[in-house]
C-alpha positions, 0 to 999 in steps of 0.5 A: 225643334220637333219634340222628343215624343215626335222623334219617337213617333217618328222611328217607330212610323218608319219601322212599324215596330216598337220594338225594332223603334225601340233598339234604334234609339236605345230605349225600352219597348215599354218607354217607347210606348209610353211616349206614343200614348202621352202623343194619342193623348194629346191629339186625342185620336190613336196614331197605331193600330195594333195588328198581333206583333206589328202596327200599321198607321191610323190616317191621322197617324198617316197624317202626323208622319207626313207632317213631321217629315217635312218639320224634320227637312225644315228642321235640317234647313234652320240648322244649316242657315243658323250655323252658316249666320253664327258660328257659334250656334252649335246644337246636338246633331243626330245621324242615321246612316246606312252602310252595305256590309262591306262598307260597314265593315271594311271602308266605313269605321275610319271615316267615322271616328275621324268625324266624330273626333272633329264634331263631337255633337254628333250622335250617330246611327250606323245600320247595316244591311245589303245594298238593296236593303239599304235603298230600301230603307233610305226611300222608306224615310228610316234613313237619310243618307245611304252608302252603297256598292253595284246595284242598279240605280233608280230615278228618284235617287242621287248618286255621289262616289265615294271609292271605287273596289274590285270583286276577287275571285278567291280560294284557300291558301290550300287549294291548288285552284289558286295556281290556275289562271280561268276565263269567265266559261270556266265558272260553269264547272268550278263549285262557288260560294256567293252572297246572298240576293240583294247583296251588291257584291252579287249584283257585280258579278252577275253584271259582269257575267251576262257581258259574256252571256253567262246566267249566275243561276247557271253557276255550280252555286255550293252554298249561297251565304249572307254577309261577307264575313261568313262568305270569307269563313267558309272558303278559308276551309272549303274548296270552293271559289268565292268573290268577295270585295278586295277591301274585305280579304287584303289581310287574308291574302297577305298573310297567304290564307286566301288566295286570288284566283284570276279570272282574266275575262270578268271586270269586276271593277265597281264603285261605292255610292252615297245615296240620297233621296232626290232633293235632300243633298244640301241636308246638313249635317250629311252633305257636311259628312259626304264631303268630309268622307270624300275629302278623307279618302281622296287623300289616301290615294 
């Protein structure tokens, strides 16, 4: 079992940050650098070099993280086998999880507490950035499995569905907009409210717009805005347009704060995806989270 300092090093190789190691694993800057030292001494060579505020890899740094990616998978492999021999090998099980902002929010937290209620030996991380941030960090090795919405799929990468969910166009309950029925050619002349780039919200819209040969850098963009809660916020009191995922706004629209606006041409239609870097699938525990999650929406339908 890879020792408490090597899962230190390790967080803080994949994030070049002890601060940022630190936060992740709930322990003070100055614990966490204590525990790196007692490893520099250890193998008797510096494993960081310090650069103002970040840090980059020594070789032998370099050296350690590679070896120890592999004892971590090795590590995943020996629990699996053990736990398949012996039921009652149970040990504590840590996860690290990243979810898009929408997933993270809206679709996330009920799988969540259903699994921990159910193995309650798992530790688990949930990180919350865009979907393109989240690709980003699970091929960057900071996490191991990923959840993600609408953006382009890469070769190195496996792709398994978890839902599929609709982007809506939405205005406020106060906005005569909402009583208008629009084509694709209309957005060029309605001022809009959209995520920020790399958000996967944004990556289905502009995919759904040059199917009808429209640039989203043509639109009337008011304010471009980082996270879907703050996008929700400003179009409840503005009169603008924004597009935000059905699973973000069905208590708005109920309750008739916010208000769809159809656009009759644009299939916005997109699927939600766990990511996992190619060879890690049969992972334990997230091929066990992956099925559990698909088993629990699955019966929902």
């Amino acid at each position: 079992m890879l020792s408490h300092p090597h899962e230190i090093f390790l967080e803080v190789a994949r994030q070049l940050s002890f601060t940022k190691a630190g936060q992740t694993l709930f322990l003070s800057q100055s614990a966490v650098s204590k525990q790196v030292k007692a490893l520099e001494e250890h193998y008797k060579t510096g494993l960081f070099e310090r650069l103002g505020n970040s840090v980059v890899l020594t070789p032998a740094g370099e050296l350690l993280y590679r070896k120890l990616l592999v004892a971590k998978q090795l590590q995943h492999e020996l629990h699996q086998e053990f736990t398949e021999l012996s039921p009652d090998f149970s040990p504590q099980v840590h996860m690290v999880i990243g979810a898009s902002t929408t997933i993270s929010l809206y679709v996330i937290p009920p799988v969540l507490s259903a699994y921990l209620s159910q193995y309650p030996n798992t530790q688990l991380t949930l990180k919350n950035r865009n979907s393109e941030n989240i690709l980003k960090a699970l091929l960057d090795h900071e996490i191991d499995l990923g959840i993600i919405e609408g953006i382009h799929k890469v070769s190195n990468v496996t792709y398994t569905p978890l839902l599929t969910d609709e982007v809506v166009a939405v205005c406020s309950g106060r906005n005569p907009l909402y009583r208008q029925e629009l084509e694709a050619r209309d957005l060029l002349r309605v001022p809009v409210a959209l995520r920020e780039a790399g958000s996967g919200t944004l990556a289905v819209l502009e995919e759904a717009l040059a199917e009808k040969q429209i640039k989203a850098t043509d639109l009337p963009v008011k304010v471009r805005l980082g996270g879907t809660e703050a996008l929700k916020n400003f179009v409840r009191v503005d009169t603008c347009l924004a597009f935000l995922p059905r699973q973000a706004v069905m208590k708005e629209l109920a309750s008739g704060e916010l208000m769809e606006v159809r656009v009759r041409d644009l299939n916005l239609v997109r699927h939600f995806d766990f990511v996992q870097r190619k060879g890690t699938e049969n992972n334990v525990p997230y091929k066990d989270f992956v099925q559990f999650a698909r088993r629990y929406y699955s019966r929902k339908e």
